[in-house]
C-alpha positions in Angstrom: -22.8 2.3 22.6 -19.9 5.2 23.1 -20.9 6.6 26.5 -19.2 9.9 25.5 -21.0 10.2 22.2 -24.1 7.9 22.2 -22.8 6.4 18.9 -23.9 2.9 18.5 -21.5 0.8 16.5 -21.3 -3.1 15.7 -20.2 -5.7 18.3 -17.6 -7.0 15.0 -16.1 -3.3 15.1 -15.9 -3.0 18.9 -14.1 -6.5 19.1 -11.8 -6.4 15.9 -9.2 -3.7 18.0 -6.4 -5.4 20.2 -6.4 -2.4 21.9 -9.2 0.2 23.3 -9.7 3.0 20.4 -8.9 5.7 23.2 -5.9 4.2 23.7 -4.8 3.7 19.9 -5.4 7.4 20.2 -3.7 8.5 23.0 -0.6 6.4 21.6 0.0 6.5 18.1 2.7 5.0 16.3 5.9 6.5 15.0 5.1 8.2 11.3 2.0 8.9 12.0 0.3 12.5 11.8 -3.3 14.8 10.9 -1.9 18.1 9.3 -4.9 20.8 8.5 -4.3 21.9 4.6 -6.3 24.9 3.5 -9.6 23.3 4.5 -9.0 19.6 4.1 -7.3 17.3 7.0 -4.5 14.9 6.1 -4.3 12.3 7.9 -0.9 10.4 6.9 1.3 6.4 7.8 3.8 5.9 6.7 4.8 2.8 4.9 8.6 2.6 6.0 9.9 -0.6 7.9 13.5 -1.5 8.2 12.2 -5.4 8.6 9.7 -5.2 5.3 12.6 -3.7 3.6 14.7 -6.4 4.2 12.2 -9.1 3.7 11.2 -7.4 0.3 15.2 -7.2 -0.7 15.8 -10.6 -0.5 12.6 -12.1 -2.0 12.9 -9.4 -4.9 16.8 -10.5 -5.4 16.0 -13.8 -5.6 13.1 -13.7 -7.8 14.6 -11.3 -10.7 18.3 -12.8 -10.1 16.5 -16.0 -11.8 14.1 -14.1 -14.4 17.1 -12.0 -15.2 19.2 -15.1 -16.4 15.8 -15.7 -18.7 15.9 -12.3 -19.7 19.5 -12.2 -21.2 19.0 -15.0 -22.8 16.1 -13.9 -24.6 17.9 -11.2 -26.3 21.4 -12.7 -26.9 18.8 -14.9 -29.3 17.4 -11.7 -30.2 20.0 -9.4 -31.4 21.8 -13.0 -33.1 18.9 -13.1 -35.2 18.4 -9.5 -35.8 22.0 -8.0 -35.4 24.6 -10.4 -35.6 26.8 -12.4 -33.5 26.8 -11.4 -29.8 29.8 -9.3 -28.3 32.1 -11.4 -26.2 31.7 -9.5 -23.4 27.1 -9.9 -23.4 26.2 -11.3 -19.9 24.8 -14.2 -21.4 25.3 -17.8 -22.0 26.9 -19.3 -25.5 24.4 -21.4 -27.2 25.4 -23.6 -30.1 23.2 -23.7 -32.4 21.9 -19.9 -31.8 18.0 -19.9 -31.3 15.9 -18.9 -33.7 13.9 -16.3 -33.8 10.4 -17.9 -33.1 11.9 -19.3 -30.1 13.9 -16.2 -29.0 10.0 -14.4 -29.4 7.8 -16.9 -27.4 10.4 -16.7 -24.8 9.8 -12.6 -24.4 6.2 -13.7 -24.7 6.7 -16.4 -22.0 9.0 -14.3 -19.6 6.3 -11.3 -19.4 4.5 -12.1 -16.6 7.4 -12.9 -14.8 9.3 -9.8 -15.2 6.0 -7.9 -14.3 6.1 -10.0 -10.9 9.8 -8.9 -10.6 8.3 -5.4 -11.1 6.0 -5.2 -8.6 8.2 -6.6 -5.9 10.8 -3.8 -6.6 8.0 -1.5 -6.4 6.9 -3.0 -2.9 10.5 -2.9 -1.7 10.5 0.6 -2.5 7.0 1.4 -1.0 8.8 -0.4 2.3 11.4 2.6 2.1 9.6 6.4 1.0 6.1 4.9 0.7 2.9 6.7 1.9 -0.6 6.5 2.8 -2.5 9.5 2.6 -6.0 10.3 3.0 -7.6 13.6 2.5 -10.8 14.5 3.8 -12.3 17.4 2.6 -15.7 19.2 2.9 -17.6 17.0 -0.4 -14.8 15.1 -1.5 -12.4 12.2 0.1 -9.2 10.7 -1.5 -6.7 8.1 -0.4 -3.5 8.7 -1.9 -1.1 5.1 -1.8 2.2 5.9 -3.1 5.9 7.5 -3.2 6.1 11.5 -3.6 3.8 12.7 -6.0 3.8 9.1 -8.4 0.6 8.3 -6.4 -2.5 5.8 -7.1 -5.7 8.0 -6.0 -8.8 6.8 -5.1 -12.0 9.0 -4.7 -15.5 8.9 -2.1 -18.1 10.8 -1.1 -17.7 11.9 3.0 -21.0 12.9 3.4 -21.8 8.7 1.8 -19.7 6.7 4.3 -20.9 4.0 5.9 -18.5 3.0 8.0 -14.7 2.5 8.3 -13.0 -1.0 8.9 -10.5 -3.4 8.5 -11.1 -6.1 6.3 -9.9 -9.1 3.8 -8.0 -7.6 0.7 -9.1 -8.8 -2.7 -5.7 -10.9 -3.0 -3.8 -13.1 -0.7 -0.4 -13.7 0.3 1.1 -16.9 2.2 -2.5 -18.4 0.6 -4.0 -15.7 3.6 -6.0 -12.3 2.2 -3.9 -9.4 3.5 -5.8 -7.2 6.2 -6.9 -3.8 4.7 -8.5 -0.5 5.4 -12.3 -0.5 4.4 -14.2 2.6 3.3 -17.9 1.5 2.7 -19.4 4.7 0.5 -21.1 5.2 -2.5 -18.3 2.6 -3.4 -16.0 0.8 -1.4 -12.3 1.0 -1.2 -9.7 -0.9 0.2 -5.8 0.1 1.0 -3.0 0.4 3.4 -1.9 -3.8 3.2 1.7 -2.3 3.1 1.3 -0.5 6.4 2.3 -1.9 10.1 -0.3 -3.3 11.9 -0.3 -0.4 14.2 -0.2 2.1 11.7 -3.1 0.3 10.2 -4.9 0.2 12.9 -4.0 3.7 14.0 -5.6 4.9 10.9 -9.1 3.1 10.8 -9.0 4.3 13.9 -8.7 7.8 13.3 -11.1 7.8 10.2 -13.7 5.6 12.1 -13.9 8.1 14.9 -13.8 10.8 12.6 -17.0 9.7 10.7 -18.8 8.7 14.0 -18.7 12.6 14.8 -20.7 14.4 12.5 -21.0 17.7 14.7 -18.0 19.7 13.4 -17.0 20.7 17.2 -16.6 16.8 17.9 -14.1 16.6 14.9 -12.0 19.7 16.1 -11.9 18.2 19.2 -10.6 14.7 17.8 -8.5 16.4 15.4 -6.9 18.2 18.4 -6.7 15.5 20.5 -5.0 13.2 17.8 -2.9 16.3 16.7 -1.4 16.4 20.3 -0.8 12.9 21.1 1.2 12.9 17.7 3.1 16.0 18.6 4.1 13.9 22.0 6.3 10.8 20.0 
């Protein structure tokens, strides 16, 4: 139990912080911040990280430096069969005899997945330098916004329906490990923020968990003030 707000709250909550919630508030992390818009909060994390950049570069370079090799020589076989002879100066390797055109097509068929894995690893490197995580809570409606600029995935839930907010397993997992998420139990549950830090993560189930615990709107000004102020303090 909260002895300053009588809220009671599972022992699996309580003991999955590092750190004290009062002091996750009191110290939040850089690229952090709760901006009022009209009447909806915004509570923001960024996803930027010099090292998840890095680590993201190489993997991605690696992976599509491969694929790519694939790629080109999918449609040198393509535009031989279709066009004619390749230019001398086409990126790609001689073959002798040309391949056919069944081959050259089960090879585009057989390269798709991994050029959409090649994909979405540029897309995560990307997240690692403008990404965001934005989640809007208004008076009936919540969205989490995951994302660069306005090319956003959105996600919707009822405020007045959530159950509680924690982090969690993703649905996925990487190094044969689920990722650790952000957990909104509503009328349906969503899941996101596996490319933040783990203290902006943490910052922000923080945030949202206390915010949700405080049903009496003069508790969430107070909050929103306190965390307003601590951010205004980096």
């Amino acid at each position: 139990m909260c002895s300053g707000c009588g809220q009671l709250s599972p022992l699996s909550e309580v003991v999955s912080h590092k750190r004290p919630i009062k002091e996750i508030l009191e110290k939040p992390p850089k690229g952090c911040s709760v901006t009022e818009w009209g009447h909806d909060v915004v509570i923001y994390a960024s996803c930027r990280s010099i090292g998840g950049f890095l680590g993201a570069l190489v993997i991605s370079l690696f992976w599509n430096g491969i694929v790519s090799v694939f790629v080109l020589v999918a449609i040198a076989g393509l535009y031989a069969n279709l066009v004619g002879p390749l230019p001398n100066w086409f990126p790609a390797p001689q073959m002798k005899p040309p391949m056919s055109l069944g081959m050259s097509l089960f090879l585009c068929l057989f390269l798709t997945p991994f050029v959409t894995i090649g994909t979405i690893m540029i897309g995560g490197m990307v997240m690692t330098v403008a990404g965001k995580v934005e989640v809007l809570l208004g008076e009936t409606e919540g969205k989490v916004r995951t994302g660069i600029g306005f090319l956003t995935w959105r996600s919707r839930f009822d405020p007045a329906a959530v159950r509680r907010v924690t982090i969690g397993p993703s649905n996925w997992q990487s190094n044969d490990k689920p990722s650790p998420v952000i957990i909104i139990e509503a009328e349906r549950t969503i899941k996101f923020g596996s490319l933040l830090s783990e203290e902006r993560r943490e910052w922000l189930q923080a945030v949202l968990h206390q915010w949700f615990t405080r049903p009496d709107p003069n508790q969430r000004l107070e909050l929103l003030s306190q965390v307003r102020r601590a951010v205004s303090e980096l």
